[in-house]
Backbone bond lengths (Angstrom), bond angles and torsions (degrees), N, CA, C in turn:
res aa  C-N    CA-C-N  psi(-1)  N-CA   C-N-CA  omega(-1)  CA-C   N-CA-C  phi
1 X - - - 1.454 - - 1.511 109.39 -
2 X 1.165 116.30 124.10 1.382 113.57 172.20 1.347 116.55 -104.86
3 X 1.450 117.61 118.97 1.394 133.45 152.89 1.488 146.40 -22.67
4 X 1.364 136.37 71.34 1.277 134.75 -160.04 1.702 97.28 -95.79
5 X 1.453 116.48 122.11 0.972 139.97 -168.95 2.157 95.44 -110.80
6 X 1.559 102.61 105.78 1.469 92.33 -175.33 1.887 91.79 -94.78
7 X 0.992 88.34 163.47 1.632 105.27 -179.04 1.720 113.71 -116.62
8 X 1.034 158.03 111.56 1.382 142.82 -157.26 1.656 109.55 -161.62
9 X 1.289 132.43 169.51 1.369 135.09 168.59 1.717 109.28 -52.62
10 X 1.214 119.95 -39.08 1.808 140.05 -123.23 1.929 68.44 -107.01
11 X 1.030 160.72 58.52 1.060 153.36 -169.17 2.145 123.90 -3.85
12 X 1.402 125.09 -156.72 1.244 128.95 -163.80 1.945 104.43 -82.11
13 X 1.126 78.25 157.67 1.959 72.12 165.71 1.731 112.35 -87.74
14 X 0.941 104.19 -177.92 1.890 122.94 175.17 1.901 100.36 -51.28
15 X 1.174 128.69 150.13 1.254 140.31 170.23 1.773 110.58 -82.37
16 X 1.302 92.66 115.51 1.733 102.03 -178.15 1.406 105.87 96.27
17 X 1.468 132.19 -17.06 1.724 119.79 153.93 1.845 114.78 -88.12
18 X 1.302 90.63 142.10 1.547 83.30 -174.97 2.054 96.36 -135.03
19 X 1.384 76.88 -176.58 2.200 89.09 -166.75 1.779 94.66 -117.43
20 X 1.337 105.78 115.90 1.687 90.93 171.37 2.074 94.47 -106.73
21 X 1.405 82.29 -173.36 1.421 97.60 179.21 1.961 113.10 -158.74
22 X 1.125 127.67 177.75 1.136 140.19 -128.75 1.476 108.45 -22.36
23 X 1.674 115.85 -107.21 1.788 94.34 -162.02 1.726 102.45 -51.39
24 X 1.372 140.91 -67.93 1.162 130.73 -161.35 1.556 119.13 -39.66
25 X 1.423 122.70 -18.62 1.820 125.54 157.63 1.407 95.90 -70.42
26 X 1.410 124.77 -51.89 1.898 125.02 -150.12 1.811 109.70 -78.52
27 X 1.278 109.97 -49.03 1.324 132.60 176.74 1.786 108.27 -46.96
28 X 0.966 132.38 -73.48 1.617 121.56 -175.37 1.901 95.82 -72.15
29 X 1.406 131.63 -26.22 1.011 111.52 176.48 1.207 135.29 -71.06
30 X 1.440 99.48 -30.33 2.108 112.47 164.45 1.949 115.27 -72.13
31 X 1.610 106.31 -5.41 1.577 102.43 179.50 1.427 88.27 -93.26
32 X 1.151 126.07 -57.50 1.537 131.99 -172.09 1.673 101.15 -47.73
33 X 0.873 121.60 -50.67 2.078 121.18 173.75 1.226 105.12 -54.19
34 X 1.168 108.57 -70.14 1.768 128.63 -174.32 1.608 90.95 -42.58
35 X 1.348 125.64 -78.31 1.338 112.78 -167.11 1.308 137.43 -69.99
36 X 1.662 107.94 -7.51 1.605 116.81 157.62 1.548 140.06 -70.26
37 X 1.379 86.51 -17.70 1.388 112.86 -169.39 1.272 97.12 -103.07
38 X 1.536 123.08 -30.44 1.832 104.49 178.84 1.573 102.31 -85.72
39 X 1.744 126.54 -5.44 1.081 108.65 169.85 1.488 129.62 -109.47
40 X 1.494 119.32 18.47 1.405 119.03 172.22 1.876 84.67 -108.24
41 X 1.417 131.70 11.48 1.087 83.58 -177.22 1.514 102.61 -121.25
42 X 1.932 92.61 17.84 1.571 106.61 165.85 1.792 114.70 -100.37
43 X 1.528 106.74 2.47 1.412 93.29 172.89 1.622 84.28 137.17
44 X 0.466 128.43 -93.15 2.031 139.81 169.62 1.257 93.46 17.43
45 X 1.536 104.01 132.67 1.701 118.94 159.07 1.582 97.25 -96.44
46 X 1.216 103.38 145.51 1.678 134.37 177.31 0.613 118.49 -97.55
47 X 1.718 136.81 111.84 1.604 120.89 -171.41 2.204 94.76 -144.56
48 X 1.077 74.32 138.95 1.506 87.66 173.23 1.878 116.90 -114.31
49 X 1.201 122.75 104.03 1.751 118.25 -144.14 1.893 82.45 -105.68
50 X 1.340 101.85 160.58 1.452 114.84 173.34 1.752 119.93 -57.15
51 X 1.622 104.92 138.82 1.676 107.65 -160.67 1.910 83.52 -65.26
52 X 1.462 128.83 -39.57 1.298 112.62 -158.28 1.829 101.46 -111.16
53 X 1.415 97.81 158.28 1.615 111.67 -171.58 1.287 117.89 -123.04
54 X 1.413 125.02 146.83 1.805 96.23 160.49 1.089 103.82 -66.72
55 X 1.495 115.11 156.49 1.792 147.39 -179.11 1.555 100.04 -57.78
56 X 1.696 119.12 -50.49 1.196 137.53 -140.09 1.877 99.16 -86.35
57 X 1.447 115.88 -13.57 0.987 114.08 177.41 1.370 122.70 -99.41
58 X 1.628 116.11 1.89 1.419 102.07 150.42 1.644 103.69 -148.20
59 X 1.535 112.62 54.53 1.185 132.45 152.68 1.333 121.37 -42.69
60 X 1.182 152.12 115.71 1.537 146.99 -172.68 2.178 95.52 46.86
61 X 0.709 84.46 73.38 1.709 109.77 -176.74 1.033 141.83 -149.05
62 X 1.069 144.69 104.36 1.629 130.00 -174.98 1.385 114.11 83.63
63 X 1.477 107.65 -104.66 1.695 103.60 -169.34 1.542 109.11 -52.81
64 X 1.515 116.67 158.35 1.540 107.71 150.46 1.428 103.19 -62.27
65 X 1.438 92.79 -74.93 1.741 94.95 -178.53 1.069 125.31 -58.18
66 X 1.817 118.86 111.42 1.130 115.93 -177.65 1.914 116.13 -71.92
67 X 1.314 96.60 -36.24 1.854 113.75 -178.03 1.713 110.04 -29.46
68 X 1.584 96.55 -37.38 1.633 103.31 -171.70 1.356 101.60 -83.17
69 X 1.400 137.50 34.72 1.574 119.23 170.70 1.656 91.68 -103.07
70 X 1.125 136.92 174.71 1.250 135.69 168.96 1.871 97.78 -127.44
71 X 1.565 97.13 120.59 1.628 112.02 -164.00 1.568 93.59 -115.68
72 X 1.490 106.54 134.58 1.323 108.46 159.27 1.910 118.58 -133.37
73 X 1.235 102.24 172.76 2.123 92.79 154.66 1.136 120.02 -64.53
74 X 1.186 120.32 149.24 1.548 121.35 137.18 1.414 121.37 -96.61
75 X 1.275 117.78 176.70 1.820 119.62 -176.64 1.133 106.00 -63.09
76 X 1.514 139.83 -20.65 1.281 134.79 172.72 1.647 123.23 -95.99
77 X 1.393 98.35 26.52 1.664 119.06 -175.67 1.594 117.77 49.49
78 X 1.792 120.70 12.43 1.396 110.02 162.44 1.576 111.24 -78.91
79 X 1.328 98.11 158.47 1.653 101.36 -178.02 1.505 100.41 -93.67
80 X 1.155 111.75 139.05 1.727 136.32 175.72 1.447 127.50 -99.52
81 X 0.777 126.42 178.30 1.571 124.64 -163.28 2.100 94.97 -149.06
82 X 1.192 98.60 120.98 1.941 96.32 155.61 1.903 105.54 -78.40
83 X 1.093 75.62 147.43 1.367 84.92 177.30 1.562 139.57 -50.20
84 X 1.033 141.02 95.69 1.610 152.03 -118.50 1.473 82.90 -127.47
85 X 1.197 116.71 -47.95 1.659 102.46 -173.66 1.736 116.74 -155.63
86 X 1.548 120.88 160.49 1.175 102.71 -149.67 1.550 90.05 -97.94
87 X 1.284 110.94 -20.78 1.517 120.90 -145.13 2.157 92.99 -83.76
88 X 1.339 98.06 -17.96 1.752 94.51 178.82 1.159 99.20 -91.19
89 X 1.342 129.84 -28.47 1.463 91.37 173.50 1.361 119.47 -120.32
90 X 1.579 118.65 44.08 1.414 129.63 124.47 1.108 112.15 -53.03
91 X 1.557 111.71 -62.40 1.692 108.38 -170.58 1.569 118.95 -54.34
92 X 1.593 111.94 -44.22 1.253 108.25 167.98 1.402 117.03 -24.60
93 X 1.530 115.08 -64.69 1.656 134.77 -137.38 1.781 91.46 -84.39
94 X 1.367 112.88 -36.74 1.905 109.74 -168.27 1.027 103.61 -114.75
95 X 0.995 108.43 20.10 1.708 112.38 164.65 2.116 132.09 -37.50
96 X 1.675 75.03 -46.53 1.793 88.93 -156.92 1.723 104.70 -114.73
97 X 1.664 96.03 3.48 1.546 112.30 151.05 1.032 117.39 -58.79
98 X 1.741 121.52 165.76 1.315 141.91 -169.47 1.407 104.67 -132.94
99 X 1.680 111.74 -48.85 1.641 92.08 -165.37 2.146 117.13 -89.20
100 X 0.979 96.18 157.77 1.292 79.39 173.37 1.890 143.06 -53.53
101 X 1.250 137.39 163.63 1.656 125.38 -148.24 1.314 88.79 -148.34
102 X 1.324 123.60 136.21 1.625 145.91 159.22 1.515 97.50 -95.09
103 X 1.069 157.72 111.62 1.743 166.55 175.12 1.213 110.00 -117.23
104 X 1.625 106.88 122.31 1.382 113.04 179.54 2.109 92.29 -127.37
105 X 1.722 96.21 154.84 1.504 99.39 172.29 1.018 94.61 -162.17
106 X 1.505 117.64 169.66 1.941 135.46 -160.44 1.662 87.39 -170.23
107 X 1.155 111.41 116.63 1.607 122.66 160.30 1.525 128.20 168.73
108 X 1.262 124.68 -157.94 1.680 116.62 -179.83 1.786 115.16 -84.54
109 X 0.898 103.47 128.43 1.817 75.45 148.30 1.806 107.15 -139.16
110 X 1.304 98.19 158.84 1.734 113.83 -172.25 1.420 128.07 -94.81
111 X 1.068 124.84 108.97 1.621 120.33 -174.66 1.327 103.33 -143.19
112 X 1.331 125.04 136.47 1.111 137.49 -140.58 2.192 89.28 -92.58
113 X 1.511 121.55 142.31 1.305 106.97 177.23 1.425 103.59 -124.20
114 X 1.450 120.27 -168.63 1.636 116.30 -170.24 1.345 114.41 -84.79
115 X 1.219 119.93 138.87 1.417 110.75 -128.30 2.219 90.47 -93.92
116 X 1.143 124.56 150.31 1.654 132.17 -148.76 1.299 130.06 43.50
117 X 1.786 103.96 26.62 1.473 125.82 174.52 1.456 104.67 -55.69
118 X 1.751 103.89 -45.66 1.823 113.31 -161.23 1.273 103.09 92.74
119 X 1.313 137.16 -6.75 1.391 142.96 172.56 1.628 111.64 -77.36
120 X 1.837 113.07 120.77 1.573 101.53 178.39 1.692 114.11 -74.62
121 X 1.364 93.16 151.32 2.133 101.08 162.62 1.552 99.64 -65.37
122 X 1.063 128.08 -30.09 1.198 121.93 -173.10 1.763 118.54 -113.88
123 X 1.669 110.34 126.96 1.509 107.82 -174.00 1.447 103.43 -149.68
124 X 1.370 102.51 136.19 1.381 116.02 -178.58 1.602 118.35 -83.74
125 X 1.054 119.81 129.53 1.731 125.78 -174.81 1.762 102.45 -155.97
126 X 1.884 81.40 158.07 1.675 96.74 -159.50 1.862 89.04 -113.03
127 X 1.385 131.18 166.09 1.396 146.08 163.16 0.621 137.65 -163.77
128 X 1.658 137.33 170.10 0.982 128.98 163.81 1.807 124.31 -147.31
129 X 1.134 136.36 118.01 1.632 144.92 -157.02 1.764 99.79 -99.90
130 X 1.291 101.00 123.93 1.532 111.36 147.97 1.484 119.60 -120.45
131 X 1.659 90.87 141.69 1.642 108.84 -178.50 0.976 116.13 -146.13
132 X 1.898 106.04 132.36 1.173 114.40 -153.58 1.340 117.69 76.26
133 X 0.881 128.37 3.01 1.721 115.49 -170.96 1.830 98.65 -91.89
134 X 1.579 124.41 160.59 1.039 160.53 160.80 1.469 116.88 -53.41
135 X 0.971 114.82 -37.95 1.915 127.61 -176.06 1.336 92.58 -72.43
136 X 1.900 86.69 151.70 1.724 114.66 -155.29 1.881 70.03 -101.44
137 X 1.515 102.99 141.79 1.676 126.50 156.81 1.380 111.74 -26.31
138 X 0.817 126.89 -34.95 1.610 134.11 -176.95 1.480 109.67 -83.83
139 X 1.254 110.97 -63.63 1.463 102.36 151.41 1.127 139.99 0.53
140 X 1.639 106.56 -78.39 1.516 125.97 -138.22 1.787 70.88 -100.21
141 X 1.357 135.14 -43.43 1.611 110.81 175.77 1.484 124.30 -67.74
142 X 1.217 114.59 2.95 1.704 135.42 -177.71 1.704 95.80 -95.36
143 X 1.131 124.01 -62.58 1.421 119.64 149.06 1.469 130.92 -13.48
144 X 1.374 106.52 -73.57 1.511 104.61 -158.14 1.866 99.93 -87.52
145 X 1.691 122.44 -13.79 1.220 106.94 161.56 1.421 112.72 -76.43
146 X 1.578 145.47 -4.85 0.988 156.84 120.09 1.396 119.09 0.67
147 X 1.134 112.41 -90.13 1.547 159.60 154.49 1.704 104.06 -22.97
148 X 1.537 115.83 -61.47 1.565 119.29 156.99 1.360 128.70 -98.91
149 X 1.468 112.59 56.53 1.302 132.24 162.74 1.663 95.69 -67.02
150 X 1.428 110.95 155.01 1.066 125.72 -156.62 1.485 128.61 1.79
151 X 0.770 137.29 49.59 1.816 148.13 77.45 1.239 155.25 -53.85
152 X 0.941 109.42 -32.81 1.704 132.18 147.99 1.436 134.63 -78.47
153 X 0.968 141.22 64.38 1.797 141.35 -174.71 1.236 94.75 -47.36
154 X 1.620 124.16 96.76 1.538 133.33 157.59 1.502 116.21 -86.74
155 X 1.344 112.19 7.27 1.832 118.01 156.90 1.435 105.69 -85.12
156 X 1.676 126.20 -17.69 1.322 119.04 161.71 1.092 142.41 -96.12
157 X 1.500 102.95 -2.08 1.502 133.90 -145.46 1.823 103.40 -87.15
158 X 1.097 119.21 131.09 1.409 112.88 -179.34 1.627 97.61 -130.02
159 X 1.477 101.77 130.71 1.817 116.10 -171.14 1.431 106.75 -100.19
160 X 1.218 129.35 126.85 1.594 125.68 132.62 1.128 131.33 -91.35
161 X 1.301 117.78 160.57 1.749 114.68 -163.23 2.039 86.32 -134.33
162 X 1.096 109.24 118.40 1.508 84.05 144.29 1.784 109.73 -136.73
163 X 1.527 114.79 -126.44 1.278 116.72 174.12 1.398 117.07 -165.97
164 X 1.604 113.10 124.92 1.400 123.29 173.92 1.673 108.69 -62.92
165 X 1.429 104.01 -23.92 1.547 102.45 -158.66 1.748 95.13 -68.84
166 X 1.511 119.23 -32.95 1.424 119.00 177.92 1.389 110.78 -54.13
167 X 1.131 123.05 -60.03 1.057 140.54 -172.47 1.372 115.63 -62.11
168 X 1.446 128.52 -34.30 1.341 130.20 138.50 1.567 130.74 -29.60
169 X 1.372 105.49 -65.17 1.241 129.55 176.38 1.503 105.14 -39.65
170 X 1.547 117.73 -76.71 1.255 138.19 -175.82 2.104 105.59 -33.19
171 X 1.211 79.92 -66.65 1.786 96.64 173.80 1.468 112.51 -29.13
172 X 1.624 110.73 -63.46 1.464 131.80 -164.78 1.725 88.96 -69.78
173 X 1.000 129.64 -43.40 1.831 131.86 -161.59 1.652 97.62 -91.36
174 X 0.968 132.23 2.92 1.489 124.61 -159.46 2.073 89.72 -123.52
175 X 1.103 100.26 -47.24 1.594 129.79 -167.15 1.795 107.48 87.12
176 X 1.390 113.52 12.75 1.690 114.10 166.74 1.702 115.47 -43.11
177 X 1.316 117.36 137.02 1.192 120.89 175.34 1.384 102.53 -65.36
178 X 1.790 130.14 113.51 1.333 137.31 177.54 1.456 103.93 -22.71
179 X 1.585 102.18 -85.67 1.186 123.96 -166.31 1.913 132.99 -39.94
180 X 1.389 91.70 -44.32 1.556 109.41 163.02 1.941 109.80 -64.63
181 X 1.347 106.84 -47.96 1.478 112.44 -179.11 1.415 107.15 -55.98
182 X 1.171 122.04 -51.72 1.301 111.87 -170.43 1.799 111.00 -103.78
183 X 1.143 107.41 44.14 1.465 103.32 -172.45 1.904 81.69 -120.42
184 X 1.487 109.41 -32.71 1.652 111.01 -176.97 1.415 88.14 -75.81
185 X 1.023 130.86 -59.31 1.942 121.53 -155.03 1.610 95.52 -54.26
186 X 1.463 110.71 -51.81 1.569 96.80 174.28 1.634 151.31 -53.39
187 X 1.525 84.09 -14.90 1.826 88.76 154.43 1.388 112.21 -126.27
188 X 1.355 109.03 32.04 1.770 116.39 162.45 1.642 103.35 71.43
189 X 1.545 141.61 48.68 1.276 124.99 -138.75 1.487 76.58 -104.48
190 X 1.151 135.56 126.12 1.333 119.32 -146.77 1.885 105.60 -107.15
191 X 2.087 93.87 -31.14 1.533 106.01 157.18 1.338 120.69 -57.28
192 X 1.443 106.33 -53.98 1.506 98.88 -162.30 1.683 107.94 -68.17
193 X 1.315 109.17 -6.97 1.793 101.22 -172.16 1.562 98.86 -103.89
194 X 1.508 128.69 10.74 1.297 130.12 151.54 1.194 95.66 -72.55
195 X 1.447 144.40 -68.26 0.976 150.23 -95.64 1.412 90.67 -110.16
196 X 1.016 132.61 -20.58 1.755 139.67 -172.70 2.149 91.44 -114.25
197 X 1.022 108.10 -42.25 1.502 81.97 158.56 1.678 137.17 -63.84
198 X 1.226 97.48 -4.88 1.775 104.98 -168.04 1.686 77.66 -90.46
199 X 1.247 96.40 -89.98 1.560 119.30 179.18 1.702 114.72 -11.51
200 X 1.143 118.75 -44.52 1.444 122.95 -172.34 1.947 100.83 -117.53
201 X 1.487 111.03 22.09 1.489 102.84 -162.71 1.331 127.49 -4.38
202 X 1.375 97.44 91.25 1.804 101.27 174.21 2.211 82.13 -156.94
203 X 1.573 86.73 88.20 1.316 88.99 170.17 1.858 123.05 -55.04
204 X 0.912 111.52 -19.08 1.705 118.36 -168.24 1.836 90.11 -86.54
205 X 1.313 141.45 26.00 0.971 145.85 129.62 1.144 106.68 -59.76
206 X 1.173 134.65 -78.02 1.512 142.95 -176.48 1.499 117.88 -37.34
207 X 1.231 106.02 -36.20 1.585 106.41 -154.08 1.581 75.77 -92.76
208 X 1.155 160.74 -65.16 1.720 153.92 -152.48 1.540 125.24 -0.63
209 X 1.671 98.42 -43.95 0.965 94.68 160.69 1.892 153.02 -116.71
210 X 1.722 77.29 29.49 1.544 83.25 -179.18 1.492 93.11 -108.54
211 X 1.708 129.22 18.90 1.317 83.99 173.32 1.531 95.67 -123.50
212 X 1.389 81.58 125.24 1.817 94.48 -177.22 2.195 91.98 -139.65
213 X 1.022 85.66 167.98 1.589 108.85 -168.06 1.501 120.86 54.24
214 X 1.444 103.81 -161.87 1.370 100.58 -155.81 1.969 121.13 -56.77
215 X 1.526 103.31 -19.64 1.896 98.72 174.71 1.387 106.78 -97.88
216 X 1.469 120.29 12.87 1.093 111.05 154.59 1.569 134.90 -32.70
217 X 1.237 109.48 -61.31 1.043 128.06 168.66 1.315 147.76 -17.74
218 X 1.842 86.62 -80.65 1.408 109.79 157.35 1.565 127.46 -58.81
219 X 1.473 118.35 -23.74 1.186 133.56 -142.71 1.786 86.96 -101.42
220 X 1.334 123.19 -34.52 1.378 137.39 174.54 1.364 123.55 -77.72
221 X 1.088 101.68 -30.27 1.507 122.37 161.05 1.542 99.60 -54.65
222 X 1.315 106.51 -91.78 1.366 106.07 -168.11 1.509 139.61 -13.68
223 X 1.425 100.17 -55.02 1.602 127.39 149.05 1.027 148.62 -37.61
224 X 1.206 92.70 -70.56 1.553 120.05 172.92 1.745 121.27 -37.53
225 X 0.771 115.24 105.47 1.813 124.82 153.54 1.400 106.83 18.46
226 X 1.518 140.91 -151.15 1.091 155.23 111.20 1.649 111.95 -78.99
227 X 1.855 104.28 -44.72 1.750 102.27 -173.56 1.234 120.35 -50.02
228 X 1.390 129.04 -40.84 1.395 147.84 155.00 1.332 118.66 -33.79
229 X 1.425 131.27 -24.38 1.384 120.28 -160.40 2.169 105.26 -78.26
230 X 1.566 104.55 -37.39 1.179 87.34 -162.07 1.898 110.21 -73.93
231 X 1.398 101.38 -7.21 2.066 95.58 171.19 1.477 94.02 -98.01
232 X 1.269 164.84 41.86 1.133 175.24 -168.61 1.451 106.56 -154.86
233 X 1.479 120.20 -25.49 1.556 104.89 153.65 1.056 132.89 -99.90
234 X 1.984 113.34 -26.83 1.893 111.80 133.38 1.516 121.01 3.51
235 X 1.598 114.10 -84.62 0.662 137.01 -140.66 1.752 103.28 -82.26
236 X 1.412 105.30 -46.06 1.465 99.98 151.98 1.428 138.28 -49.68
237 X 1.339 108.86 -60.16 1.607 118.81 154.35 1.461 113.23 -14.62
238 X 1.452 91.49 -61.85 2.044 87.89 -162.21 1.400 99.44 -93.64
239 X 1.421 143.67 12.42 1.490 126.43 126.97 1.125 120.41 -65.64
240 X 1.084 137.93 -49.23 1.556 106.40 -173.36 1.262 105.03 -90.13
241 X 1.494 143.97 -40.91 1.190 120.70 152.02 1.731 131.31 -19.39
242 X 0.910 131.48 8.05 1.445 152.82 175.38 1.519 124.53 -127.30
243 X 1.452 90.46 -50.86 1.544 89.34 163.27 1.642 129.72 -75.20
244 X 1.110 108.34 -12.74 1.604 124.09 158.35 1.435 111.53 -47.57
245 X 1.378 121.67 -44.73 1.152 136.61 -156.45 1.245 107.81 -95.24
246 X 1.532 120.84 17.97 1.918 119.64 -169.92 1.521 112.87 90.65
247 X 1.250 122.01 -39.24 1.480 124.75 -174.29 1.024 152.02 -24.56
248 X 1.180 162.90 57.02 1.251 160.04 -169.60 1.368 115.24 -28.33
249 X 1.527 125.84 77.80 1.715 119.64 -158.93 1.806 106.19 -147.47
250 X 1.583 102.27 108.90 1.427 103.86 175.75 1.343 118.35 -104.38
251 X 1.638 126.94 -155.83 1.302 142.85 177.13 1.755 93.69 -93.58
252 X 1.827 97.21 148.22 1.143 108.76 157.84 2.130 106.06 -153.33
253 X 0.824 96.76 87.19 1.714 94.02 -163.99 1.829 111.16 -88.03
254 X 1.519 96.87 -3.30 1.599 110.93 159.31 1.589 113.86 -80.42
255 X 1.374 136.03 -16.54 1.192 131.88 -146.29 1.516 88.54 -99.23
256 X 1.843 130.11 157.68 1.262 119.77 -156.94 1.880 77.80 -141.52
257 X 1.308 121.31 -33.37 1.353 113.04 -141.38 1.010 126.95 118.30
258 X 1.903 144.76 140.42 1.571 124.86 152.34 1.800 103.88 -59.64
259 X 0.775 125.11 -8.80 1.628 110.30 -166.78 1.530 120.17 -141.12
260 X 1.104 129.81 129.41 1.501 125.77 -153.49 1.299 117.06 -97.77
261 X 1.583 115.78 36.66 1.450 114.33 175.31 0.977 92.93 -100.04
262 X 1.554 144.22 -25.74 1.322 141.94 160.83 1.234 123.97 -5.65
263 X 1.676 124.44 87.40 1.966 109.97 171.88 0.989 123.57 -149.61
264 X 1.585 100.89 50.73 2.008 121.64 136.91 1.159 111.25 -127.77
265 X 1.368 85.23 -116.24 1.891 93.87 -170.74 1.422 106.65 -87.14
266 X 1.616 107.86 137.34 1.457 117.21 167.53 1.676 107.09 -94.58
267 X 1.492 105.98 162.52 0.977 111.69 161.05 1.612 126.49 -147.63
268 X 1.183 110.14 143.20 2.144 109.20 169.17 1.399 111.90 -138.87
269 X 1.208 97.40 168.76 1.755 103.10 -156.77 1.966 84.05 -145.79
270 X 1.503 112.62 133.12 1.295 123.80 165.88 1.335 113.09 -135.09
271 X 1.769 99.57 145.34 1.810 96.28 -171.45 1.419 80.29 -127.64
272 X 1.491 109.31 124.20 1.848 112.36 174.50 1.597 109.36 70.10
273 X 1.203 125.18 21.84 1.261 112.01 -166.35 1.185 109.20 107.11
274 X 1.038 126.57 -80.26 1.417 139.48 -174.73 1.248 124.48 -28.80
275 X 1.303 124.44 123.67 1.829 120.09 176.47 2.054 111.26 -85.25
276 X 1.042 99.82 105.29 0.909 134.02 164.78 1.708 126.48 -67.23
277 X 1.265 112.71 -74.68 1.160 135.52 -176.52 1.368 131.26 -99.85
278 X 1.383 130.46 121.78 1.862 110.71 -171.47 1.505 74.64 -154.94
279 X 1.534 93.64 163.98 1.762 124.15 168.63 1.172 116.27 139.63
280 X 1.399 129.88 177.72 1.850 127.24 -154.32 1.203 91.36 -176.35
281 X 1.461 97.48 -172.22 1.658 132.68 162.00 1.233 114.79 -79.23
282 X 1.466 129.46 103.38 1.478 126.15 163.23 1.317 122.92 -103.65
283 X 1.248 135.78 43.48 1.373 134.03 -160.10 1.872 102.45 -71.63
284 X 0.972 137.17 17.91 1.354 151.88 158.82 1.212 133.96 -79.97
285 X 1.221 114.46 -31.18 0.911 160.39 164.01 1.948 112.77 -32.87
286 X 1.300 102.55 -76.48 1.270 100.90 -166.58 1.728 104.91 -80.27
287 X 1.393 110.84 -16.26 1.540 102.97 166.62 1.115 129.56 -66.21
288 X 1.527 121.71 16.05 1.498 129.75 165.12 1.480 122.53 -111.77
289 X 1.518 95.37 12.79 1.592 115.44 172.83 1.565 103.93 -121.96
290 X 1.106 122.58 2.20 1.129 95.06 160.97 2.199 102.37 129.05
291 X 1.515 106.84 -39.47 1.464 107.87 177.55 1.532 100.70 -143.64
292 X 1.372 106.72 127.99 1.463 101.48 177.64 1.469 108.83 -76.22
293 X 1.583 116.38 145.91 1.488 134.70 125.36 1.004 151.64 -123.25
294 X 1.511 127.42 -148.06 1.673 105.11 -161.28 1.803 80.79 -124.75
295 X 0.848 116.36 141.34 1.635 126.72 173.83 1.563 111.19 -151.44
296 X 1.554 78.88 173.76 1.837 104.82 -172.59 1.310 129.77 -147.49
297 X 1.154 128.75 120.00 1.639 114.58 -158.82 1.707 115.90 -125.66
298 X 1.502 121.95 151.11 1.358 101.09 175.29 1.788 94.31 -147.20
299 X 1.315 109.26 143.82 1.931 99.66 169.60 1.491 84.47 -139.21
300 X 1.432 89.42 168.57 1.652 121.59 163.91 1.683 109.09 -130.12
301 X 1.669 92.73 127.14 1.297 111.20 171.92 1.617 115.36 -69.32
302 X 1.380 131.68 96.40 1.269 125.16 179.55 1.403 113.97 -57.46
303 X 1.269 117.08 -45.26 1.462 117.08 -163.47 1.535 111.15 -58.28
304 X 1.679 117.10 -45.82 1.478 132.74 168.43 1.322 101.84 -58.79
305 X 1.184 141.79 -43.83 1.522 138.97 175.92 1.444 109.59 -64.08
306 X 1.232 127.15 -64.85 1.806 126.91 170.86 1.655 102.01 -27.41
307 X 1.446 125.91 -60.75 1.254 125.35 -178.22 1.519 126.26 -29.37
308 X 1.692 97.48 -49.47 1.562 100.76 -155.84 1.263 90.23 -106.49
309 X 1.392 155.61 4.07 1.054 144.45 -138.42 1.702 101.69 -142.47
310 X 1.199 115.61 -18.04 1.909 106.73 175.97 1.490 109.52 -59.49
């Protein structure tokens, strides 16, 4: 992405919004067309949901960090939310549905980042949610790299798989407050998740996040519970189920998600480093709207993709 820095009387803009211009405006806007259009005309409903929300509907919700939502008034003095994520207010909208939904979306969403990171509040990403549907996790991510054929370089693409449902489990068997537990694994706090392994002795707290790649596995195995085994074979399943397919796809059993409705399988995708790709199993999700279902979600970060990809 290249940076256009305007210079003018009227002084600078806000820190962390920026102004692009020719391909960097045209370029994520022809993937975002391109990929809406190859998915309503595979079945996918298209929905474009309002940039602002009430606040109150994903209040202690979603992000760990709440600081990064950007909240304002409205004329009727409730506080609002810009849009932080696309996948809550899908759930909002199909909530109190019955039949199953193919969901496709392309647009911004806003979350506030650390502030002289160089990281924007604002980033454009494409997706797509199934609910209710029948397809095994592996699948529905066999799908949506499908789906972003030429937009996505999946000859560069490197996958992790892990699982909230472990990490659930652990919580419920330990008696750790979920939410606190996995709000530390998510920025790797590497003391504080000793510190709740001593405290709650269940050393395999600690270890969460070293086991990533290929002895992950085995190494979790070993450990691991018996209760643990059947989302620990999930999670196996849909590695090599992927790697069947050409893939470049390891273990990550530290990885939680940006957002903690997450409770199956997670997933991320990096090209050069770069995170690119995230989404999971949230079937939790819609029971805070009101009717539970079983869902599945996947986006691509355009802005991280423009980077590695000129």
């Amino acid at each position: 992405m290249v940076i256009i820095i305007w210079s003018n009387s009227k002084g600078s803009i806000p820190e962390g919004w920026y102004e692009l211009q020719s391909g960097d405006v045209i370029r994520p806007k022809r993937w975002m067309l391109s990929f809406l259009e190859k998915a309503e005309a595979s079945g996918y409903a298209v929905i474009d949901p309002p940039l602002l929300e009430y606040y109150s509907h994903y209040q202690n919700l979603a992000l760990f960090d709440e600081s990064a939502y950007y909240r304002l008034f409205g004329n009727d003095g409730e506080l609002l939310v810009m849009r932080p994520d696309y996948t809550l207010q899908i759930a909002r909208k199909l909530a109190d549905g019955h039949e199953p939904m193919r969901v496709a979306y392309a647009g911004a969403v806003y979350r506030r980042t650390v502030k002289h990171s160089g990281q924007p509040h604002e980033r454009q990403q494409l997706g797509l949610e199934w609910v209710d549907g029948e397809e095994k996790d592996s699948h529905l991510i066999e799908s949506f790299l499908d789906m972003t054929e030429g937009v996505l370089p999946t000859d560069r693409l490197t996958i992790k798989i892990g699982s909230a449902a472990v990490i659930s489990l652990i919580a419920k068997e330990t008696g750790v407050q979920e939410r606190t537990f996995r709000k530390i694994l998510a920025i790797r706090n590497l003391e504080s998740l000793r510190e709740l392994a001593e405290t709650y002795r269940y050393p395999l707290i600690a270890k969460l996040p070293f086991l990533i790649g290929n002895s992950a596995l085995e190494e979790l195995r070993a450990q691991a519970p018996a209760s643990l085994k059947e989302a620990i074979d999930d999670v196996d399943e849909a590695v090599q189920h992927l790697r069947a397919t050409g893939l470049e796809v390891s273990y990550d059993f530290g990885q939680t998600g940006d957002f903690d409705y997450y409770s199956g399988l997670t997933v991320t995708g990096s090209v050069e480093g770069k995170r690119v790709l995230s989404g999971g199993r949230y079937d939790s999700l819609y029971g805070h709207f009101g009717h539970s279902r079983r869902a599945f979600g996947m986006s691509l970060d355009l802005e991280q993709l423009d980077e590695v990809i000129k």
